[in-house]
VOBA-1610 file (N, C-alpha, C; in pm, whole numbers, padded with zeros to 5 digits, always signed):
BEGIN
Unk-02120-00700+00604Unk-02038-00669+00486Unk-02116-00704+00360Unk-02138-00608+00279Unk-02236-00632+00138Unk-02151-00759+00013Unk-02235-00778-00072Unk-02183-00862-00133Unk-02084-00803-00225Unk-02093-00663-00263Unk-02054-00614-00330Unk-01862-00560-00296Unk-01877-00520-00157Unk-01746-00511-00120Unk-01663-00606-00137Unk-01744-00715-00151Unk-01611-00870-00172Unk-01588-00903-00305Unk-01697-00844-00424Unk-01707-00960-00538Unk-01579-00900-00600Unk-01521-01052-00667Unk-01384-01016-00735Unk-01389-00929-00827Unk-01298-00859-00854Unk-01271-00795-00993Unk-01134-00778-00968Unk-01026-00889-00976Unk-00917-00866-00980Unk-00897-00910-01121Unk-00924-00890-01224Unk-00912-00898-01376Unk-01045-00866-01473Unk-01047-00715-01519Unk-01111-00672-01592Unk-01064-00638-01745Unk-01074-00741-01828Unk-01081-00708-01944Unk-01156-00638-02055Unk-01087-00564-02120Unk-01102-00529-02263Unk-01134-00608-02346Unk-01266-00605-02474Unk-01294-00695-02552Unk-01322-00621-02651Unk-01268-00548-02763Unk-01342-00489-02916Unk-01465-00563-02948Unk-01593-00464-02850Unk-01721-00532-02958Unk-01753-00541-03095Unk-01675-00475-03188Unk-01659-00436-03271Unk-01569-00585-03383Unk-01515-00741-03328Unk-01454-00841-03336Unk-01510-00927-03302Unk-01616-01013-03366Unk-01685-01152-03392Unk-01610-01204-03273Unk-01457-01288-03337Unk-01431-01351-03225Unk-01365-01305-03097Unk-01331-01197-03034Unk-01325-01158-02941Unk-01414-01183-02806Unk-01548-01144-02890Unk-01685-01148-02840Unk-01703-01324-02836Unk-01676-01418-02897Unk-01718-01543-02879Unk-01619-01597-02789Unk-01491-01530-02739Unk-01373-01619-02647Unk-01416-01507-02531Unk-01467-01441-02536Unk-01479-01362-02389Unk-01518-01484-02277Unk-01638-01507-02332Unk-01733-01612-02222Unk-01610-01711-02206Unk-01517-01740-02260Unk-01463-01850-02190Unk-01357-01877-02094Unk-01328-01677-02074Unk-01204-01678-02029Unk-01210-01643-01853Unk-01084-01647-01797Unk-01113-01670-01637Unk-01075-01513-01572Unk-01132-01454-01664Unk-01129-01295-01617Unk-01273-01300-01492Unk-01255-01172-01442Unk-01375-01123-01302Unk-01443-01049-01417Unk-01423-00975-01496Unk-01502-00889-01536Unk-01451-00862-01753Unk-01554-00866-01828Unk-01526-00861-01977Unk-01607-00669-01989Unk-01518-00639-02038Unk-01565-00526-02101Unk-01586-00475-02205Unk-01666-00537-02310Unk-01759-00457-02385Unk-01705-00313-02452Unk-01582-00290-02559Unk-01559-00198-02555Unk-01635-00098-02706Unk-01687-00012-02687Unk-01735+00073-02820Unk-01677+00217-02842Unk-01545+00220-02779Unk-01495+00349-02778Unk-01319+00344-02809Unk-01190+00348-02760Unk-01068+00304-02816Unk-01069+00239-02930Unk-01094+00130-02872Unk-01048+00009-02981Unk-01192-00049-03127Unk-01255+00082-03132Unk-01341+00054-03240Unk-01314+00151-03351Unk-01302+00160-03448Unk-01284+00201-03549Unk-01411+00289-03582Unk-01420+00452-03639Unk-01553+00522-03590Unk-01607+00432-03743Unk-01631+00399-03842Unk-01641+00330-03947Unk-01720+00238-03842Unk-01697+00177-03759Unk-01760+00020-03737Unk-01836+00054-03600Unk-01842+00187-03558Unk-01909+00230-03421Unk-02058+00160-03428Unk-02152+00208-03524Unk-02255+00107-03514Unk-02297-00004-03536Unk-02209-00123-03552Unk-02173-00237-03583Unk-02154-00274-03470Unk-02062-00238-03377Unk-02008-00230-03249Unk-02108-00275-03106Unk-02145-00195-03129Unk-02311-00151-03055Unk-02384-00245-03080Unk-02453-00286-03186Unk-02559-00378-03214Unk-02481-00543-03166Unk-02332-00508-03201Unk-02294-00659-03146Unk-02258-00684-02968Unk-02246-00614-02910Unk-02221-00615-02808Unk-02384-00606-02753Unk-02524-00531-02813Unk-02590-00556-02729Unk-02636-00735-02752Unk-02635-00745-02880Unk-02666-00902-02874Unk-02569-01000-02821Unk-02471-00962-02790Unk-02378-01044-02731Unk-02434-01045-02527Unk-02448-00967-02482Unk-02522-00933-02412Unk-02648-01072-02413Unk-02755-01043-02470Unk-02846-01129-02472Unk-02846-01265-02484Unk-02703-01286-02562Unk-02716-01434-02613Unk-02646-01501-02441Unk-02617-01452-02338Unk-02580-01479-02218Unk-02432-01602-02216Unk-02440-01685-02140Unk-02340-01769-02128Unk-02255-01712-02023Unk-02229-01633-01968Unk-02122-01493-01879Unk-02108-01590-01762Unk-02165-01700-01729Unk-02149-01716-01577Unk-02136-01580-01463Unk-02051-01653-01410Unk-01982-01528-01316Unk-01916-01384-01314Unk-01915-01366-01456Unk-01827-01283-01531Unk-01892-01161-01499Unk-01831-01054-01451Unk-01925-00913-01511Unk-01943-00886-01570Unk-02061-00807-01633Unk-02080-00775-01767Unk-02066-00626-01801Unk-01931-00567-01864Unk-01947-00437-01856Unk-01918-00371-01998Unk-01994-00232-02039Unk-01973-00193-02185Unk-01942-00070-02163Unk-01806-00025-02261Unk-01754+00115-02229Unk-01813+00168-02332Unk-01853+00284-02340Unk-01959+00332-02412Unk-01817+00480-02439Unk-01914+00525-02558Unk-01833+00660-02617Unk-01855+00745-02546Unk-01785+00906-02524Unk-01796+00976-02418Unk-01917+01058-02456Unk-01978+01118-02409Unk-02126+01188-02419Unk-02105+01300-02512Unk-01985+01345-02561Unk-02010+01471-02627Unk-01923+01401-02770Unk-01950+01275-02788Unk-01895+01239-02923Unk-02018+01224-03006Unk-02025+01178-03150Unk-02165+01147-03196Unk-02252+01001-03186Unk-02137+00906-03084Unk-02169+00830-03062Unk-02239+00832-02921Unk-02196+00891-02844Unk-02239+00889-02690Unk-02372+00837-02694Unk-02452+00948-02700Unk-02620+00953-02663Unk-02678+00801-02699Unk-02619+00780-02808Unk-02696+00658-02889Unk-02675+00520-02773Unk-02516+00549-02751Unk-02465+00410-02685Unk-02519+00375-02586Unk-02575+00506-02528Unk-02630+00493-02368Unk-02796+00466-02379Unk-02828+00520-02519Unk-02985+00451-02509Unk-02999+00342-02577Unk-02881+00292-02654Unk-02899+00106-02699Unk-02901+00038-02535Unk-02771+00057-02440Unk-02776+00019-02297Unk-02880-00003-02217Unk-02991+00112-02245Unk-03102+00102-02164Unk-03199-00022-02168Unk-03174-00081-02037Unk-03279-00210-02030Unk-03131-00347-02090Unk-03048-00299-02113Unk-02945-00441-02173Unk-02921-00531-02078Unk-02907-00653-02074Unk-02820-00751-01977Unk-02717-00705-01944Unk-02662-00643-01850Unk-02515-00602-01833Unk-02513-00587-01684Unk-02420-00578-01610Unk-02397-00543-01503Unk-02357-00380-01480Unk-02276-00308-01603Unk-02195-00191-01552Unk-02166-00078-01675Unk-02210-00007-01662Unk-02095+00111-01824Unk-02020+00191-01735Unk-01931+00159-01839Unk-01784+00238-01826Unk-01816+00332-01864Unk-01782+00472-01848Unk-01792+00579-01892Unk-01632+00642-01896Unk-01629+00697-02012Unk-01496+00729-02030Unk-01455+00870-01993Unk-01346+00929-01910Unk-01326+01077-01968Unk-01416+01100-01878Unk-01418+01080-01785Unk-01555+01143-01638Unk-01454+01266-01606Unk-01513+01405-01613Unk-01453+01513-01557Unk-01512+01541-01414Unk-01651+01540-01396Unk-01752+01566-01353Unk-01834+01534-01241Unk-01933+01506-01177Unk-02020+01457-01108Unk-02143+01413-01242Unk-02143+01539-01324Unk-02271+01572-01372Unk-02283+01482-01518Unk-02141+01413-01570Unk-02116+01292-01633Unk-02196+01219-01575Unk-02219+01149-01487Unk-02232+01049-01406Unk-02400+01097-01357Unk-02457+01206-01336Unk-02594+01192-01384Unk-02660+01218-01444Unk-02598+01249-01592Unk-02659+01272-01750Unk-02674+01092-01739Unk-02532+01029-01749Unk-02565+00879-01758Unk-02653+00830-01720Unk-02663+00848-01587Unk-02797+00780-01499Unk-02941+00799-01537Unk-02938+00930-01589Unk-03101+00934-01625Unk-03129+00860-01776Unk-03013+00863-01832Unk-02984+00832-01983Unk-03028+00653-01969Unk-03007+00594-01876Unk-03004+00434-01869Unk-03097+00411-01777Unk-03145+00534-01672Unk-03268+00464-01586Unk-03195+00375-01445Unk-03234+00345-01427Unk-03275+00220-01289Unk-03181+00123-01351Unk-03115+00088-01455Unk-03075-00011-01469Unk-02901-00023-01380Unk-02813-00049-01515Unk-02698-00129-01451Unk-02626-00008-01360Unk-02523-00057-01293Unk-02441+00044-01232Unk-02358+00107-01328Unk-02273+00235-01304Unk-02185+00294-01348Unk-02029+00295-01309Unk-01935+00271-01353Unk-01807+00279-01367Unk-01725+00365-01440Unk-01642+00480-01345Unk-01563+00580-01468Unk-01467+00589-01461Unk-01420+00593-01545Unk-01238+00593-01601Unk-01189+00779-01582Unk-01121+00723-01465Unk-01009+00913-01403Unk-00917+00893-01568Unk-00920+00976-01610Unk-00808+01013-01730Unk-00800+01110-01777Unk-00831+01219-01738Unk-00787+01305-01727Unk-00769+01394-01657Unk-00684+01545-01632Unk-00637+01630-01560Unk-00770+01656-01452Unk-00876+01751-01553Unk-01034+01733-01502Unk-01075+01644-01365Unk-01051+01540-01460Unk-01105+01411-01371Unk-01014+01384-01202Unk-00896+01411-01299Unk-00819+01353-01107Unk-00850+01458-01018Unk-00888+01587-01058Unk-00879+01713-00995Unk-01013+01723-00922Unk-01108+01610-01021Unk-01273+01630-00975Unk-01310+01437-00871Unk-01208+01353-00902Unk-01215+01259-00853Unk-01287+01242-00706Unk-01273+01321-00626Unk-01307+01269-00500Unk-01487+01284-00500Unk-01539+01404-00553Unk-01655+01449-00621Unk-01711+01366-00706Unk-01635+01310-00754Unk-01684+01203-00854Unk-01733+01098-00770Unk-01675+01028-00697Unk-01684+00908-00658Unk-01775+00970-00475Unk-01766+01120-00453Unk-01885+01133-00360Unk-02036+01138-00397Unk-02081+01101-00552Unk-02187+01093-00622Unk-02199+00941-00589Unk-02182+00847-00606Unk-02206+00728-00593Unk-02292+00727-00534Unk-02350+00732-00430Unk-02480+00701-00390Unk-02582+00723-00453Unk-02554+00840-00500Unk-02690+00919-00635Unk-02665+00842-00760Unk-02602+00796-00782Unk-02596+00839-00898Unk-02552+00644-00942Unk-02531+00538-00855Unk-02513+00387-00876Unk-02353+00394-00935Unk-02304+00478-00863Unk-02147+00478-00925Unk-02048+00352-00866Unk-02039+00236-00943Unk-01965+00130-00842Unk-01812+00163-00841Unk-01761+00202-00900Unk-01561+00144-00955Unk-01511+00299-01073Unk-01386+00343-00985Unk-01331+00404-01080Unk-01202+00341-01124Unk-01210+00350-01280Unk-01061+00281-01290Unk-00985+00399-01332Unk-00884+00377-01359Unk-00763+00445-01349Unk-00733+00442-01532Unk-00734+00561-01636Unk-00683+00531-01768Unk-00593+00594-01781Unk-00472+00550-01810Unk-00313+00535-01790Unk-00252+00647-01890Unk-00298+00579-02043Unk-00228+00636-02135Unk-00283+00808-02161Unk-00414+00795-02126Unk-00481+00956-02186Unk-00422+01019-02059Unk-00417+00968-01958Unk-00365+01084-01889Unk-00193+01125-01850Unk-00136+01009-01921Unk+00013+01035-01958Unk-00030+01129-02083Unk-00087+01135-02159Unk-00088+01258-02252Unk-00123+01342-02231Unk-00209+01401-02140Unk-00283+01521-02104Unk-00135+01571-02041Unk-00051+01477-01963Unk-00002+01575-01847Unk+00110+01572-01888Unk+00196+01504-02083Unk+00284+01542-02123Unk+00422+01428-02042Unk+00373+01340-01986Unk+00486+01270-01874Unk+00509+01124-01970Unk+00602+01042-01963Unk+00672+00966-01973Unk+00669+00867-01848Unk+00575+00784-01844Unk+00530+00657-01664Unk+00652+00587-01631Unk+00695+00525-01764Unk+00809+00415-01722Unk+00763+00302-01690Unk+00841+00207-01651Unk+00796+00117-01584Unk+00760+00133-01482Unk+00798+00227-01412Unk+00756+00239-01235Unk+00641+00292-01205Unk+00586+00378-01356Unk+00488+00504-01339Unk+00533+00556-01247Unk+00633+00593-01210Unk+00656+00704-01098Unk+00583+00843-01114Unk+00551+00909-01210Unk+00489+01003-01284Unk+00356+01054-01218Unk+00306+00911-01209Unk+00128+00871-01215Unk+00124+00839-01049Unk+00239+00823-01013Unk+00181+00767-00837Unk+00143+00868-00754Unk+00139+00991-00718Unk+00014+01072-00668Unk-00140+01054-00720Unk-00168+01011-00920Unk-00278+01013-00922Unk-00331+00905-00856Unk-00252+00770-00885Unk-00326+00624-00846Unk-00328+00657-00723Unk-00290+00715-00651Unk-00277+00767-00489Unk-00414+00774-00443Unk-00442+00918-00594Unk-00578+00973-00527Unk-00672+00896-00574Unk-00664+00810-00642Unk-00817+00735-00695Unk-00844+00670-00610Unk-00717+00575-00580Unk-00794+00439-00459Unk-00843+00537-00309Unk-00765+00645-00301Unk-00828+00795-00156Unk-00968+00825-00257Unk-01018+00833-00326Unk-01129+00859-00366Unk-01214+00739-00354Unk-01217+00614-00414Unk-01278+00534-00381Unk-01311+00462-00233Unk-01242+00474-00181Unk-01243+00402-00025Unk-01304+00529+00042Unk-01256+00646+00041Unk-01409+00743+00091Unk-01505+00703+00082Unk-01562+00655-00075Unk-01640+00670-00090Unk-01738+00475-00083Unk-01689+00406-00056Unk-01707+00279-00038Unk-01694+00225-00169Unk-01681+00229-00268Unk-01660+00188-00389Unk-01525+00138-00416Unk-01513+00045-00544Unk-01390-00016-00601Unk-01352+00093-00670Unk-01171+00028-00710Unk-01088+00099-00753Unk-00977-00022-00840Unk-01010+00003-00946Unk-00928-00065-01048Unk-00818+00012-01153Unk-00674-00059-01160Unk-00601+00002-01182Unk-00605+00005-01317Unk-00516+00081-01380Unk-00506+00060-01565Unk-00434+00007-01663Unk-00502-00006-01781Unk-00418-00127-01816Unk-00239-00124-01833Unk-00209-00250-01860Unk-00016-00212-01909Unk-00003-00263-02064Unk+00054-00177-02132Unk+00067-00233-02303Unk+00145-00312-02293Unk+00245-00358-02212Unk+00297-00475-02242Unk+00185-00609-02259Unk+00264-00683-02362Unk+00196-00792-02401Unk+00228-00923-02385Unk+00365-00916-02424Unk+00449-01048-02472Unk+00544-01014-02357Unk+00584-00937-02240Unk+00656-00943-02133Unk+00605-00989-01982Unk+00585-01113-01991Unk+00528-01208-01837Unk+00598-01114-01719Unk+00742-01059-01725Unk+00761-00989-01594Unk+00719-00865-01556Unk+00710-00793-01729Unk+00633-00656-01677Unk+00497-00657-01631Unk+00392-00768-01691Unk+00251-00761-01645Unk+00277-00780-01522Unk+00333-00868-01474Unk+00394-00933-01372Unk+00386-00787-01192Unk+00486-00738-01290Unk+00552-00630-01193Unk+00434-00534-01178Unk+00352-00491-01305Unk+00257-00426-01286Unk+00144-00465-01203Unk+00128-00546-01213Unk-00057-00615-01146Unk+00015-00633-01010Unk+00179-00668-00961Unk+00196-00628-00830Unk+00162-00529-00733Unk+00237-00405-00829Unk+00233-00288-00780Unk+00103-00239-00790Unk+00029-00252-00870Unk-00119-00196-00787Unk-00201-00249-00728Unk-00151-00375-00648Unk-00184-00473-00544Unk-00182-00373-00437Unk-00015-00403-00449Unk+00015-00328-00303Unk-00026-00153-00301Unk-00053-00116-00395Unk-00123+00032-00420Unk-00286+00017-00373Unk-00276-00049-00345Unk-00422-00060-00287Unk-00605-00132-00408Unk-00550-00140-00491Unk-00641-00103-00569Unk-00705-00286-00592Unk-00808-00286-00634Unk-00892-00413-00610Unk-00873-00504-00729Unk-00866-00444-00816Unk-00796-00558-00961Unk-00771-00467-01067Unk-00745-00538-01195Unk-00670-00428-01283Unk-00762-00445-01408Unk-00775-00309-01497Unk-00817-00338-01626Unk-00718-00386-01701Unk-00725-00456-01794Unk-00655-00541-01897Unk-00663-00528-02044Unk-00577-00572-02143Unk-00598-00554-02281Unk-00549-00677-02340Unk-00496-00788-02281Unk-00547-00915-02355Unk-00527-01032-02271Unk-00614-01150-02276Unk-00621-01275-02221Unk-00487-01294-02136Unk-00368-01266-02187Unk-00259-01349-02178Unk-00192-01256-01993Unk-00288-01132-02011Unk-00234-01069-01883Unk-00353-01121-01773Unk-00422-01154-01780Unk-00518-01228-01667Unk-00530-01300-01532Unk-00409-01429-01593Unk-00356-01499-01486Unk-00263-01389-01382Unk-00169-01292-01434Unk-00113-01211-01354Unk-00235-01184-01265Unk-00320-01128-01334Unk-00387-00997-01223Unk-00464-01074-01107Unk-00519-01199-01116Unk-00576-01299-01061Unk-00509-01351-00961Unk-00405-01339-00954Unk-00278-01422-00895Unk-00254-01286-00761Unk-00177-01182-00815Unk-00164-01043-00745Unk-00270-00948-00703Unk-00389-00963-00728Unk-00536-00940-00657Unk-00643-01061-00580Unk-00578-01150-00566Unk-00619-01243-00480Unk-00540-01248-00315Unk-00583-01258-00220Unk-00494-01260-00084Unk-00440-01453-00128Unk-00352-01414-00038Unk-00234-01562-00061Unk-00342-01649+00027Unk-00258-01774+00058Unk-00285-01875+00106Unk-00267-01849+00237Unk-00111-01813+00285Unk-00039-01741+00400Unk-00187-01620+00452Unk-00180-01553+00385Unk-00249-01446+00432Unk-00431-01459+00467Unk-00485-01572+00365Unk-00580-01636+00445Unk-00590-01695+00575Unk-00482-01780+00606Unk-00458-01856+00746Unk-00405-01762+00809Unk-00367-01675+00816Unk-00353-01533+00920Unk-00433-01532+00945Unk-00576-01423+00874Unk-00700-01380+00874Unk-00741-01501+00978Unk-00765-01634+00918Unk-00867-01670+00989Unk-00807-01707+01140Unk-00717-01673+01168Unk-00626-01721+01293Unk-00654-01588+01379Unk-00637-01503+01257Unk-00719-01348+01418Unk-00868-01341+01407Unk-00921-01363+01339Unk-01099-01415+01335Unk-01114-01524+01480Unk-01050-01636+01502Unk-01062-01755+01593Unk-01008-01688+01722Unk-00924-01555+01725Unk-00891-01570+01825Unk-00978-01430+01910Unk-01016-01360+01849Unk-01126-01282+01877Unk-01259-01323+01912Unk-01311-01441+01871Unk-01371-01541+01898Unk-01352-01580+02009Unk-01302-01586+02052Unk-01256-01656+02207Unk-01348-01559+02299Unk-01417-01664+02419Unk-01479-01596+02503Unk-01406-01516+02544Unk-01271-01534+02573Unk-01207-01438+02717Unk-01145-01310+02640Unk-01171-01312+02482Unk-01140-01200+02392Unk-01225-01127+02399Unk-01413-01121+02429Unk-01468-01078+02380Unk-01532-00907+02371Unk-01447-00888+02467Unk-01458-00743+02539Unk-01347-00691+02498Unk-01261-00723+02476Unk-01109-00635+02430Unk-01107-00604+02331Unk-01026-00436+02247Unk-00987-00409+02179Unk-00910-00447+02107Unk-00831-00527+02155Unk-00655-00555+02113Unk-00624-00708+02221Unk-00543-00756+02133Unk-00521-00886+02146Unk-00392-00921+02168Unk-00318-01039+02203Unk-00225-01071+02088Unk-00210-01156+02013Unk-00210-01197+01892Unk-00222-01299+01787Unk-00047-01330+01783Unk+00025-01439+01808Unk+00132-01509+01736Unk+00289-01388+01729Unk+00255-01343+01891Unk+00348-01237+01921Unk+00294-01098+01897Unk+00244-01068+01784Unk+00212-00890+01749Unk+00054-00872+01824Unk+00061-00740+01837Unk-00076-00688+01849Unk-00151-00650+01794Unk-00292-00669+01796Unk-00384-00709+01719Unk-00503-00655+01736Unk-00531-00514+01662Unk-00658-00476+01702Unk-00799-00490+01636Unk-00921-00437+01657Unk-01031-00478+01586Unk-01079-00402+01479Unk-00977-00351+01410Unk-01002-00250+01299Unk-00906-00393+01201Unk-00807-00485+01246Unk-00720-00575+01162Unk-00857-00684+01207Unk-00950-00709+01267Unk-01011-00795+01257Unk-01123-00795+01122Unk-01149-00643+01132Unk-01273-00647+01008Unk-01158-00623+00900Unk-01022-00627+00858Unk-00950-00700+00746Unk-00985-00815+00759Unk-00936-00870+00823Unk-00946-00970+00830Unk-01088-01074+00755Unk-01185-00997+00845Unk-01313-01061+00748Unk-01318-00995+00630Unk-01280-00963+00597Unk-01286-00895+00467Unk-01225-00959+00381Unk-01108-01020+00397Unk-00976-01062+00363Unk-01035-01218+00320Unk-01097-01301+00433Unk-01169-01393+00410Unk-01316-01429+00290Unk-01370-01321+00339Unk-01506-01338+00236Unk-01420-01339+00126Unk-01388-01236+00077Unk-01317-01202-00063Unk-01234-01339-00129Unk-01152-01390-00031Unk-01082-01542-00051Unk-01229-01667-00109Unk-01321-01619-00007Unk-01431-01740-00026Unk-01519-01690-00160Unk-01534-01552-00193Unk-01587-01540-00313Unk-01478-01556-00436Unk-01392-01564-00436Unk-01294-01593-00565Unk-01300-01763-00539Unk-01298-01833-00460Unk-01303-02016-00472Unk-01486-02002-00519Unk-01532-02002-00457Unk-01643-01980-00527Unk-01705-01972-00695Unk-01569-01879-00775Unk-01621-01908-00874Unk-01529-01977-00985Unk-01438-02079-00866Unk-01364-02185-00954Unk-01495-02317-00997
//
C-alpha cells in the first residue's frame, strides 16, 4: 500500500494569498492540507501581489506536515500562464487547477510546471463532470493526485438550488469519488459556506464521509475540527480493523477466503479495508 493512498487530507483549506495574515496563521493551523489560493478569493487588482506572496510564502517553509497546495487561475484567464510559470520549481506539494473540462487541462499544466509538484482539479463544471472519469484516467500521465468537488460553480452552471442535503449534486459527488477510485486517486469534497453554524459544517463533513470521499475542502479555520473528526476512522472502527487483521493472521486462517470475525463473515477484500483503515489511523496519530 503506497504512502500516498493513506496520507491524510481530511481537511483542506482555503487561504487568500492575496492576505498577509492569512498566509502567517496557515502554518499554524491543524488542517491536512493549506491551499494557496490566486483565483476566487483574490481580487483581479491584487492577482500579482497574490502570486509573488504565496510563492514566498512557499519558501519561507515552516508547513510541517501540512500540504502545500496553490490554486492557480484557469489557463484561459490573463492570469493562468503566468501562475503556472511562477509555480515552476516552487516548494509546494500540489496545484489546484480550476474549471478542469478536459484531459488536455491537465497536460498543458504538466508541461507548463515540468517534473515538479502533482496536480489536483476541481469537477465544476457541466464539462467537467461529463469529462470526469477521463480526467482522472490521465493521472498516470499526467501526476494527477485528487479531484475535488466545486460546489457553488456548478450549482450555477446547472441553475439548481443544493440545500442542505445537496440532493441536487448527489449523482455528481457520486461520479467523482466513481472517478477517482477507478482511477487510484483521492477525492475531496467541496466546500460548505456555512460559517458560524457548528451543525451544518457538522452535517456536511458527515455526509461526504459516508459519500465516500477522503476529506473536504474548506473556507475557514473554524470548519477544520469538523472535517478531521468525520474523515478520520473512529476508535471503534480501528479496533475492528485490527481484530480482522489478527484474525487472518492466524495460522489456521491462512488459506481461507472468508472467516468469521465476532459472529459476521469476513472476507479478504474487508481485510485490505481493513489495512487500509489502519495505516490511515496510524498516519493521522502520526502527525499529532
Amino acid at each position: 500500500m503506497s504512502a500516498a493512498a493513506t496520507r491524510p487530507r481530511r481537511s483542506a483549506l482555503f487561504m487568500p494569498a492575496s492576505n498577509p495574515r492569512a498566509l502567517a496563521k496557515a502554518v499554524t493551523l491543524d488542517c491536512d492540507a493549506v491551499i494557496l489560493d490566486l483565483e476566487d478569493s483574490v481580487a483581479p487588482a491584487t492577482k500579482h501581489e497574490a502570486r509573488a506572496a504565496a510563492v514566498a510564502a512557499l519558501e519561507t517553509g515552516g508547513w510541517g506536515r501540512r500540504e502545500r497546495v496553490v490554486r492557480v487561475n484557469a489557463a484561459d484567464t490573463e492570469w493562468g500562464p503566468d501562475d503556472l510559470a511562477a509555480l515552476r520549481g516552487a516548494a509546494l506539494d500540489a496545484v489546484l487547477l480550476p474549471k478542469v473540462d478536459d484531459p488536455a487541462t491537465l497536460h498543458a499544466a504538466r508541461a507548463a510546471l515540468g517534473e515538479g509538484p502533482a496536480l489536483w482539479a476541481m469537477i465544476e463544471t457541466c464539462a467537467g463532470v461529463a469529462s470526469s472519469r477521463a480526467i482522472a484516467a490521465a493521472a498516470r500521465d499526467t501526476g494527477l493526485a485528487a479531484l475535488v468537488v466545486g460546489p457553488n460553480d456548478l450549482a450555477r452552471e446547472l441553475r439548481c438550488a443544493p440545500g442542505d442535503d445537496r440532493a441536487p449534486l448527489w449523482s455528481i459527488l457520486t461520479e467523482v469519488v466513481l472517478a477517482a477510485r477507478l482511477a487510484g486517486i483521492a477525492a475531496l469534497d467541496g466546500v460548505t459556506n456555512a460559517i458560524d453554524d457548528p451543525a451544518a459544517i457538522e452535517r456536511a463533513c458527515d455526509q461526504g464521509a459516508r459519500w465516500g470521499f477522503d476529506g473536504k475542502t474548506l473556507i475557514h479555520p473554524a470548519q477544520i475540527a469538523a472535517a478531521n473528526r468525520a474523515f478520520a476512522p473512529s476508535v471503534e472502527a480501528v479496533a475492528r480493523a485490527e481484530r480482522v487483521v489478527a484474525a487472518f493472521a492466524l495460522p489456521a486462517h491462512a488459506a481461507l477466503g472468508a472467516i468469521r470475525v465476532e459472529g459476521e463473515m469476513v472476507e479478504r477484500l474487508h481485510l485490505a479495508q481493513a489495512e487500509r483503515l489502519i495505516a490511515l489511523d496510524r498516519a493521522i496519530q502520526s502527525r499529532q
